[in-house]
N, C-alpha and C positions, 0 to 999 in steps of 0.2 A: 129436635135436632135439625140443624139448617142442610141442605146440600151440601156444602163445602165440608160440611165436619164429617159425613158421612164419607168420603174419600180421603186417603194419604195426600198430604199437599206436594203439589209438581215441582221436577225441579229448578225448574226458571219459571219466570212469570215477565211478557212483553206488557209494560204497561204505558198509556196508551189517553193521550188527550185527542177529543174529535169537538168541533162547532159547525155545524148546520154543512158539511161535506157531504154526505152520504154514497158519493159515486167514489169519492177518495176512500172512504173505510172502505165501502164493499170492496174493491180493488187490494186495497193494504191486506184484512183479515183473510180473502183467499190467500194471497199469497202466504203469508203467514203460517196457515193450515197446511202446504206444502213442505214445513221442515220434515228433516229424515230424521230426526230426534225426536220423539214424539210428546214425552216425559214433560207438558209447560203448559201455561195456559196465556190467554190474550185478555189482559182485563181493562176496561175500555172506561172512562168517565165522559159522559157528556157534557157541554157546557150548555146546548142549545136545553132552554125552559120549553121548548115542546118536541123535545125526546125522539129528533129527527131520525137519532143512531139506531132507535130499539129496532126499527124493523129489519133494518140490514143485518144487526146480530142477530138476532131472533131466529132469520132468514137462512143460518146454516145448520142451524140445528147439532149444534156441536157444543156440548159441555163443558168444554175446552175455552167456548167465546165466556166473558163475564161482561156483565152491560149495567151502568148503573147511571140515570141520569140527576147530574145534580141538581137542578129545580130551579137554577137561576145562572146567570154566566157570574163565575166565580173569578176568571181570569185564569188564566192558558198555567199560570205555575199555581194554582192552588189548586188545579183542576190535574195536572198530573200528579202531584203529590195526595191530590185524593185515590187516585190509582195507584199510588204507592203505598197508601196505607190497606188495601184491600187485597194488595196481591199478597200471596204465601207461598212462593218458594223460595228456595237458598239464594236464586240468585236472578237478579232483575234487568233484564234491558229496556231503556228508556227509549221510545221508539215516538214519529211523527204518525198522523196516520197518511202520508204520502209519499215516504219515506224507504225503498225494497231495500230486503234484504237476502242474501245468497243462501237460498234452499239449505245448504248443508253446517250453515254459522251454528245453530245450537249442538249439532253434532262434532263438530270440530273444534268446538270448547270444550264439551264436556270430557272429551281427552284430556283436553289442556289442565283441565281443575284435577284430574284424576293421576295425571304426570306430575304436575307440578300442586300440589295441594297445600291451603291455610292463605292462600294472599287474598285480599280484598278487591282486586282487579285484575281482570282479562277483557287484552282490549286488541283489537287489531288497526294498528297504523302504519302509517306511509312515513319510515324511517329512511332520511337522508343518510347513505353509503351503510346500509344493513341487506345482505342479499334479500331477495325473495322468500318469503315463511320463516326466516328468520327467527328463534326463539330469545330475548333478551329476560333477563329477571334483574328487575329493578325495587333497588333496598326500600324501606320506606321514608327513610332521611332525603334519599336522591331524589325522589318521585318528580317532584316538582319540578326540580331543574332539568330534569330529562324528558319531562310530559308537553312541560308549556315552550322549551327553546324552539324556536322556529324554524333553527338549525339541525334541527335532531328530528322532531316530530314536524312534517309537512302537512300533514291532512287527517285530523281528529273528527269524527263523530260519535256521539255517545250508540246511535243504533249498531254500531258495528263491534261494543264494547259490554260487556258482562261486569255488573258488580254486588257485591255482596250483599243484600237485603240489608241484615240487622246490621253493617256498619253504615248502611245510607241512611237508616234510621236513627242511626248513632250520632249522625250529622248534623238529623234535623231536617232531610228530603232536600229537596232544592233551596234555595235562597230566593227571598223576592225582596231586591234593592227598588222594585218599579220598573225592571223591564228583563224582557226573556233571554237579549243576545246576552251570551258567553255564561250563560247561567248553568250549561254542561260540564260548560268548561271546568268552570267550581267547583260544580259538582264530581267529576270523577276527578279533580286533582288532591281535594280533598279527601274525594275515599280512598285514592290510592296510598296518601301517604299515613294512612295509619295501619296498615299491614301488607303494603307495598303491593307489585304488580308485576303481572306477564306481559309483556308487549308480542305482538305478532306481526311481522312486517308485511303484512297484508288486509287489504280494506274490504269487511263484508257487508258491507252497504253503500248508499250512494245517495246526494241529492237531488231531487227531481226538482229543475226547477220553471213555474207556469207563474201567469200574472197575479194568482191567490198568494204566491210566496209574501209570508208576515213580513220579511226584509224588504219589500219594495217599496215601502209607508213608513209611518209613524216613526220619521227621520227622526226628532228628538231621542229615541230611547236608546240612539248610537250615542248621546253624550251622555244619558241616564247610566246606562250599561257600563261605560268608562268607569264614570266615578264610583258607580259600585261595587262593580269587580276586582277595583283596587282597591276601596277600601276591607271590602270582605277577605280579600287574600292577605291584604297586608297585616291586618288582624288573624288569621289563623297561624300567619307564620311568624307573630313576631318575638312569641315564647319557643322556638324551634330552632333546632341548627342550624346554620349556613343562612340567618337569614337576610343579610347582605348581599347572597349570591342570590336567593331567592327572588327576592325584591326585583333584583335587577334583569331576570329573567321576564318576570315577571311582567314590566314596564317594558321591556322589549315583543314580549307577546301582545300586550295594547297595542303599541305602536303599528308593528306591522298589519295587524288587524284592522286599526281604524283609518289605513292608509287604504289599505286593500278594499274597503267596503266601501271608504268614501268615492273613490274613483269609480270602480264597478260599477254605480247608483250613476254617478254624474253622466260617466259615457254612454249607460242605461238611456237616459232619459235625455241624451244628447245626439243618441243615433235618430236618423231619418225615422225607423218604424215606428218608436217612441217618443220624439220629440215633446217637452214638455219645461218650457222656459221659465215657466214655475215653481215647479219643483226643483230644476237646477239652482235658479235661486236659493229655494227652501236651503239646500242641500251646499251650497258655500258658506252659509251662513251659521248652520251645524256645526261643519266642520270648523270655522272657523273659530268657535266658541269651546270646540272640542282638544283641538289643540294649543289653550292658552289656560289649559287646568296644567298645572302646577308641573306633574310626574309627564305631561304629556310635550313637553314646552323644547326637551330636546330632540321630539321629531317634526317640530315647524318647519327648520328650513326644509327636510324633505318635502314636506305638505306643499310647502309655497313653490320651490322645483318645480315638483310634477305637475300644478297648477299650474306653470309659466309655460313647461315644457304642452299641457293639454290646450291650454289656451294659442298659441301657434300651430296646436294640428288642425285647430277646428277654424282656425282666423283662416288658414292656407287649403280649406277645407279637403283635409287629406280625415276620410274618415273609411275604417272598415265596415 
C-alpha cells in the first residue's frame, strides 16, 4: 500500500509545475504551508531531468509536499497536467511556482463551496462595478459571457481560482494548442460552464513579475496562443447556447489581450533600462502577423493607432 492510500485524500490539492528555479519553489511552498486551512496538499511535477526540485521539497519535511520528477522536460502543460493527474482532492488550484497566494484563500473557499455547493468553479475576480467580496452565482449557460468579457471580469488568475478535480479531468486537463498563454483561460472557462460558478469580487493572488517571466520571450507563442484559443473555444461552444454571443465575447477577450501584451513587451523593451531594438523588431512583426488572422482583423486599426500614437511618444522622446 503506497502512502497516499494509507491517508483520506485532502481537500484541495495546489498543483504545481517547477523547471530548474529552486529559490522560487522554496519561496512558493513555504508560503503555501502557511494556509489557515490545513485540509490540501502541494503536488509539485518537475520538468528539470536532474531533479533540481527534490531537495527543496524534501527540505520541509511536510507530507503535505508531493515531489515527483519527470525524467525529461515534458513542457510547462504536460508537466502540469502531470500534476494534475497525481493530485486527489475534490478540488484543485492551478498555481505558478512564483506566483503568492493570500494565507487565508483555502480557508475562505472552503466556506464558499459549503455556502454555495455543487458548482464546478470558485474563483476570485476583479469585477468591474460589483462591491468588494461581492458574491455573484453564475449559471453555466452564462459562464462564458460573464468570465471572458473584459467589461465584467478585469483581472483573472487561475491561482486565485478553485475548481472541481473530476470536471477538469472531465475536460481533459489543460489543452496544449503549442503554447501556455491563455491556456487558463480555457481552462477555467470551460470548467465553469459545465456546472457553472462562484465569482468573488476579490483577488487572492497576484503576479510577480522578474526577468525569468515566460512572457518576456518566445514572442511567437502570442500568435501560437491566438489562433488556439480561438479555435479551442470556438469549438467547445459551437454546440452550446448563445453561441453568437459567445463568439463575440470571446474575440473581444483576444483582442484586448493581444493589444495589452503586445504594447507591455514593446515599451518593455523600449524603455532605457531595457532597451533592445531587436526584440522590438522581433515584436512588430508578431504583432503584425497576429492581427491579420482572420477573427483578429477587427482590432487592426487599434493596433495600428496605438502604434502611431507610441511611435510619436518615443520619436518626441517623452518616455516614463
Amino acid at each position: 500500500m503506497s502512502h497516499d492510500q494509507k491517508y483520506p485524500a485532502p481537500w484541495a490539492s495546489f498543483c504545481m509545475s517547477t523547471f530548474n528555479r529552486p529559490a522560487f519553489l522554496e519561496e512558493q511552498v513555504g508560503s503555501l504551508l502557511q494556509q489557515t486551512f490545513t485540509d490540501f496538499e502541494i503536488v509539485i511535477a518537475d520538468n528539470d531531468p536532474q531533479a533540481g526540485g527534490r531537495a527543496v521539497a524534501e527540505s520541509f519535511k511536510d507530507a503535505r509536499v508531493k515531489y515527483e520528477c519527470n525524467g525529461e522536460n515534458i513542457g510547462m502543460l504536460n508537466s502540469f497536467n502531470r500534476s494534475i493527474g497525481r493530485a486527489r482532492g475534490e478540488y484543485v488550484v492551478m498555481i505558478t511556482d512564483d506566483d503568492p497566494v493570500e494565507n487565508n484563500f483555502l480557508e475562505v473557499f472552503n466556506k464558499l463551496v459549503d455556502d454555495y455547493p455543487g458548482f464546478s468553479f470558485y474563483g476570485g475576480l476583479q469585477r468591474e462595478g460589483k462591491d468588494p467580496n461581492e458574491i455573484e452565482i453564475i449559471h453555466a449557460n452564462d459562464f462564458i459571457s460573464e468570465f471572458l468579457d473584459t467589461g465584467k471580469s478585469t483581472n483573472i488568475l487561475w491561482s486565485s481560482c478553485l475548481v472541481k478535480r473530476a470536471t477538469l479531468l472531465q475536460i481533459g486537463g489543460l489543452v496544449d494548442y503549442g503554447s501556455p498563454h491563455l491556456v487558463d483561460h480555457a481552462m477555467l472557462s470551460t470548467v465553469g460552464s459545465i456546472d457553472g460558478g462562484v465569482f468573488v469580487n476579490k483577488m487572492y493572488s497576484r503576479i510577480v513579475y522578474h526577468t525569468t517571466n515566460f512572457s518576456k520571450s518566445n514572442f511567437d507563442y502570442y500568435y501560437i496562443a491566438a489562433a488556439g484559443f480561438y479555435r479551442v473555444m470556438d469549438d467547445f461552444i459551437k454546440d452550446r447556447p448563445s453561441y453568437g454571443k459567445n463568439r463575440d465575447v470571446i474575440t473581444k477577450h483576444l483582442g484586448k489581450w493581444a493589444i495589452n501584451c503586445m504594447f507591455a513587451l514593446i515599451n518593455y523593451y523600449k524603455s532605457a533600462a531595457n532597451y533592445d531594438k531587436a526584440k522590438v523588431d522581433e515584436l512588430w512583426k508578431v504583432a503584425d502577423k497576429l492581427f491579420r488572422l482572420p477573427f483578429m482583423r477587427r482590432y487592426r486599426f487599434k493596433y495600428y493607432f496605438k502604434s502611431l500614437a507610441l511611435f510619436v511618444k518615443y520619436r518626441l522622446g517623452i518616455r516614463r
